[in-house]
C-alpha positions in Angstrom: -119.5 79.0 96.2 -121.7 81.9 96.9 -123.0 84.9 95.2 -122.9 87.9 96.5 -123.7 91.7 95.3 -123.0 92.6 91.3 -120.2 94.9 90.6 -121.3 97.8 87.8 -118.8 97.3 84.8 -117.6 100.3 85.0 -116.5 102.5 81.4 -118.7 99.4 79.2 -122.1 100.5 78.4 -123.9 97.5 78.8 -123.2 94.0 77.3 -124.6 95.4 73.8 -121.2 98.0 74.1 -119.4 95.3 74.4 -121.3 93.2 71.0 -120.0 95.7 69.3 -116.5 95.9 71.0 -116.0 92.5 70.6 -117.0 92.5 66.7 -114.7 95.8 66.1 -111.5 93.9 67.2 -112.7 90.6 65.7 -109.5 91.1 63.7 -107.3 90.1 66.2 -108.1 86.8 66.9 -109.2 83.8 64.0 -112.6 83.6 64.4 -114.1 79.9 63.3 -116.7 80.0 61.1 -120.1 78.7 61.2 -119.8 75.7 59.1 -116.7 73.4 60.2 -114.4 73.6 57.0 -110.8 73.3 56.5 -108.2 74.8 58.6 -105.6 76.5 56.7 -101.9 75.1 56.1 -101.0 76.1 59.3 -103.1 73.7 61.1 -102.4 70.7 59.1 -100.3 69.5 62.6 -103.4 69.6 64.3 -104.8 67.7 62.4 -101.9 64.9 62.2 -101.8 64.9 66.0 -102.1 61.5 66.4 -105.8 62.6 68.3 -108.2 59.4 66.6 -111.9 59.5 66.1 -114.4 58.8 68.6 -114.2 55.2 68.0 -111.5 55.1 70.9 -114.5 56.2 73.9 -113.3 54.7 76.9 -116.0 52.5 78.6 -116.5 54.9 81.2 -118.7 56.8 78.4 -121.8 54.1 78.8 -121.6 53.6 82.4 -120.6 57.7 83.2 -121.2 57.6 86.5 -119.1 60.4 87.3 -118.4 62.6 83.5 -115.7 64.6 85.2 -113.4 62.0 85.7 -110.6 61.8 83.6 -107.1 60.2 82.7 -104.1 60.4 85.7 -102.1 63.2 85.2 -99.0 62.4 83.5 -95.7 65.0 82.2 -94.0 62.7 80.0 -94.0 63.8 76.1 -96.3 61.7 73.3 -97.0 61.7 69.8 -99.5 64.0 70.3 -97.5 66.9 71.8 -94.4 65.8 69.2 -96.6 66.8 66.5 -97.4 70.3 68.1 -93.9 70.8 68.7 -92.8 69.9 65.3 -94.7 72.6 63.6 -93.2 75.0 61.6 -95.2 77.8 64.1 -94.6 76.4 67.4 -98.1 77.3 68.8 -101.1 75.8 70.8 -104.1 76.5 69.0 -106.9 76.9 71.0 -110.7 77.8 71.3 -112.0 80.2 73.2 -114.5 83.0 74.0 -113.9 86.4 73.2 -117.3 88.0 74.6 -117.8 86.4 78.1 -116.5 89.1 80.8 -114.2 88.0 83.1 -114.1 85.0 81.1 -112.6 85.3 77.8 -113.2 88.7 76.6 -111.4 92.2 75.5 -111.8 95.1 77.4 -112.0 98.0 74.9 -110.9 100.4 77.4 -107.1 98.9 76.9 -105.6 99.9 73.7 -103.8 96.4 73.0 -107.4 94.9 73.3 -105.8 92.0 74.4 -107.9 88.9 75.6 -107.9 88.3 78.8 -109.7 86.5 81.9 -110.1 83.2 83.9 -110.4 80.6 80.9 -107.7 82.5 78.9 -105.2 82.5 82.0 -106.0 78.4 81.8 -104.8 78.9 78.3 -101.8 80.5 78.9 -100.4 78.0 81.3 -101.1 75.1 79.4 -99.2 76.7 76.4 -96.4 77.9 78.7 -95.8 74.3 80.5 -96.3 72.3 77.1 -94.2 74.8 74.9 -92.6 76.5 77.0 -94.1 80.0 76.7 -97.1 81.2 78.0 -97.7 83.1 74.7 -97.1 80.4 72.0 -100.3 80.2 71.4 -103.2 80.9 69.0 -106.4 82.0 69.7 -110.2 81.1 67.9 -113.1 82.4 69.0 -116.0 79.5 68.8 -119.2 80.4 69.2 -121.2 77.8 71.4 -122.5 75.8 69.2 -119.3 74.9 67.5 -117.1 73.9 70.3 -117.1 70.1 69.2 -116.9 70.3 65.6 -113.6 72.5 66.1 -112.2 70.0 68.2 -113.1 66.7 65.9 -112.1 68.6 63.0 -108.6 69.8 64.1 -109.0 73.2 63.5 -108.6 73.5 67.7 -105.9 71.4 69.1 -107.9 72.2 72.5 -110.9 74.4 73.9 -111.0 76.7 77.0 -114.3 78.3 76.6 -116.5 77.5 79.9 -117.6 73.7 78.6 -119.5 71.6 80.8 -118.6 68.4 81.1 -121.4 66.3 80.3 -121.5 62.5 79.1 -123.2 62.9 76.1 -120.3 65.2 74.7 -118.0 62.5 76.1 -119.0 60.8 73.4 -117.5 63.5 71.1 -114.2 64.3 72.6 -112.3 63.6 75.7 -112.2 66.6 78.6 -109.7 67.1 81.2 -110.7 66.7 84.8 -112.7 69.4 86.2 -111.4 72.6 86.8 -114.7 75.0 87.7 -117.5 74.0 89.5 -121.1 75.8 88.0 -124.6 74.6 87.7 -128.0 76.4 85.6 -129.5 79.4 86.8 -132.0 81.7 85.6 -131.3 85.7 84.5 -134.0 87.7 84.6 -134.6 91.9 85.2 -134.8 92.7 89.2 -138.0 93.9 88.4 -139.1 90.6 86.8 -141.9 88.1 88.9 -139.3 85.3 88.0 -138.0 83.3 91.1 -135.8 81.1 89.3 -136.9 77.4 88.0 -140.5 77.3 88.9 -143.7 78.4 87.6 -143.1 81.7 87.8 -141.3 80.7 84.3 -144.3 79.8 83.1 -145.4 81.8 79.5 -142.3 83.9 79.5 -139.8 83.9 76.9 -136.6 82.1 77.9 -133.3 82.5 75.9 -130.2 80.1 75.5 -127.1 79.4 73.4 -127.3 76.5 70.9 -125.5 73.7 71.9 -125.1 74.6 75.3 -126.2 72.7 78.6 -128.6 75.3 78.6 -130.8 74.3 76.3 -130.3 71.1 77.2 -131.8 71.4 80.3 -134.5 73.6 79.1 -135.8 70.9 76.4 -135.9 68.1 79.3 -138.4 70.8 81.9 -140.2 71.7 78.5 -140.9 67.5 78.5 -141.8 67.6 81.7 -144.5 70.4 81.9 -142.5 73.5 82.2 -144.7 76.1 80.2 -142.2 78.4 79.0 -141.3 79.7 75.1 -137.8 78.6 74.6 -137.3 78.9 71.0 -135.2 82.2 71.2 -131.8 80.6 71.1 -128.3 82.3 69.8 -124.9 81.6 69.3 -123.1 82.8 72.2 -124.6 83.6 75.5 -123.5 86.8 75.9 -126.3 87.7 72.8 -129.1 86.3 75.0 -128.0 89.1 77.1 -128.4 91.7 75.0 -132.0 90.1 74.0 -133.0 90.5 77.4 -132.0 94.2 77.5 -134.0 94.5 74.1 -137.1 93.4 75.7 -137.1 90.3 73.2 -136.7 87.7 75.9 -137.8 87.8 79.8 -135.2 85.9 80.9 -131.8 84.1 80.1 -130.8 80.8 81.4 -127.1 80.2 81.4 -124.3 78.8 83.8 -124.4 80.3 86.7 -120.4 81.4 86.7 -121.6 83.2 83.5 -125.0 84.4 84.3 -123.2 86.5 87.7 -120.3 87.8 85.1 -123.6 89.1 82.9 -125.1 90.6 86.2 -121.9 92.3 86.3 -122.4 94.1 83.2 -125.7 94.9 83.9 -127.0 96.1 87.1 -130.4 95.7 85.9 -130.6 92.3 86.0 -129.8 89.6 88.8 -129.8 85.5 89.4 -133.0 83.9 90.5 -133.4 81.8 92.9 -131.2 80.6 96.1 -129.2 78.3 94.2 -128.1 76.7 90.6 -131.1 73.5 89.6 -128.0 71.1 89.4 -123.8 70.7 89.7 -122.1 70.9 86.6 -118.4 71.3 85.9 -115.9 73.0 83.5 -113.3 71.3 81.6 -110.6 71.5 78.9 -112.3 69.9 75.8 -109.7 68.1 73.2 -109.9 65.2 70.6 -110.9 61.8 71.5 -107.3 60.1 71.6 -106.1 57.5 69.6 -104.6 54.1 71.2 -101.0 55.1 73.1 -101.5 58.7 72.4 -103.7 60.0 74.8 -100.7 62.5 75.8 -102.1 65.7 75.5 -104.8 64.6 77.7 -102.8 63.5 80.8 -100.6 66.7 80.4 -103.4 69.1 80.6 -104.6 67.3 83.5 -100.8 67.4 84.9 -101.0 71.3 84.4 -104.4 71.6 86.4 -103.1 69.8 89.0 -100.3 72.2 89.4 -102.5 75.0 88.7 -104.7 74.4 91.6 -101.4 73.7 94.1 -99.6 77.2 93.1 -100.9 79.5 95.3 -98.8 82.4 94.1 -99.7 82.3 89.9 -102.4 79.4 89.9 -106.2 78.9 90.2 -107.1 80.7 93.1 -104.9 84.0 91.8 -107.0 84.1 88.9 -110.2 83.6 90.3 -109.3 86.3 92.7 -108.6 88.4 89.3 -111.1 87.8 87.5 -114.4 86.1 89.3 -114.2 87.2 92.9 -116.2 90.5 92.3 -118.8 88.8 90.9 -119.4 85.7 92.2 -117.7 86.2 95.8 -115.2 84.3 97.8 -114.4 80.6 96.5 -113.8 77.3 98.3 -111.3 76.8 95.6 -110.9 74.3 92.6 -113.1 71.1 92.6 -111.1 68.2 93.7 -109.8 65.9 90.5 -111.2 62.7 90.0 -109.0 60.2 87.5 -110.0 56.8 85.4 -107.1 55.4 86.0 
């Protein structure tokens, strides 16, 4: 995938604009708190989904060779999915983002201020081939950091929020297979002596999201000599955005599939460097299965596979949507790999 010139977001005002948007019509969506408590009533099927603890990680975990591979995609119904089904709401509950552009986001020019984007289109079809209705279901905003904990607690029955794949999280909860291909890349000002993952990082001030690959990869260059200040970290990338427009931060490191969507809503600020450091990939995060009901897993992956074969209301309409004016023409979906 290339990258190719940032389109101004037109009407916004800046990512800050949309901070604040986003906070204003906070109301519309259940936002997950900070500390992973108890769902409400409602939610007690999620938790009784027949999705076990962790103990279950399939062996591929240790070896994970390759953490994007998941289980073969199957339609047939489980205890997992009878559980959804046989709550009083009828409703996928699942976490998302509500401040990424042309990710999971509201645009406050619309008066419904209804989320919308890539990830949340994902959503959509999973809840309309599971339940039958593209809108039974319920959104939760998650900041970063909290992605997992949602998911091991059952307050999420799934999350579509741009999560990389990665084999430590395997060990955490089980993904689907891969449906976006991304890797790290540095944000910085046009104006800005930073090239991208070199030395021209070196002193600056480098902001990430807690819990995110980011970091991650941050803490392992900080190990091996990179000379940088990365302590400025945040809840939700789009805030490392804002820091950067504050002055606070030099530069932001960030997916690139998100770091071309900021550039978007700041034509101020651009990628660095020809290309992402490494390949990462995107996938539908849910709750490490139990023994004989790994359902839910194998009909998500069942829905991405016909996602990326509809060429009419699938993956590649939706990227043409939503990501195509920022991050250019696509090659289309990664391939699926499968365990078994």
């Amino acid at each position: 995938m290339r990258t190719r010139g940032r389109a101004r977001l037109r009407g916004w005002g800046g990512a800050a604009a949309m901070a604040v948007a986003c906070a204003l019509t906070g109301s519309l969506v259940l936002v997950l708190p900070e500390a992973g408590g108890a769902a409400g009533d409602g939610d007690d099927g999620a938790r009784r989904a027949g999705q076990g603890s962790s103990a279950a990680a399939p062996a591929r975990v240790e070896e994970c060779e390759k953490p994007e591979a998941s289980l073969s995609p199957d339609d047939e119904d489980g205890p997992t999915i009878d559980a959804i089904r046989a709550r009083k709401v009828k409703k996928l509950i699942i976490g998302v983002d509500q401040n990424s552009y042309r990710w999971g986001y509201r645009d406050p020019n619309k008066k419904t201020a209804t989320l919308e984007g890539f990830d949340i289109d994902l959503a959509h079809k999973i809840a309309e081939e599971i339940l039958g209705d593209r809108d039974a279901v319920l959104f939760r905003a998650i900041p970063t950091n909290q992605r997992v904990k949602a998911i091991q607690s059952g307050q999420v029955d799934m999350v579509v929020r741009t999560m990389t794949i990665t084999c430590e999280r395997e060990k955490e909860v089980a993904f689907s297979t891969a449906y976006f291909k991304t890797g790290q890349q540095v944000l910085a000002p046009k104006s800005s002596d930073i090239t991208g993952f070199d030395d021209s990082l070196d002193g600056k001030r480098v902001c990430s999201a807690k819990g995110s690959t980011a970091l991650t990869k941050l803490e392992e260059l900080k190990k091996k000599g990179l000379d940088a200040d990365i302590g400025t970290t945040v809840p939700n990338q789009l805030d490392c955005l804002v820091r950067l427009q504050l002055g606070e931060v030099d530069a932001v490191v960030t997916d690139s599939a998100l770091a071309a969507s900021q550039a978007a809503q700041d034509p101020t600020v651009e990628l660095k460097g020809d290309a992402p450091l490494n390949t990462e990939y995107y996938g539908v995060a849910m709750k490490k299965p139990e023994k004989g009901a790994d359902d839910l897993v194998r009909r998500v992956n069942q829905v991405l596979e016909d996602y990326r074969k509809d060429k009419d209301n699938g993956w590649q309409k939706s990227y043409d949507d939503w990501l195509e004016p920022a991050l250019g023409t696509s090659a289309g979906p990664p391939a699926p790999t499968y365990t078994d």
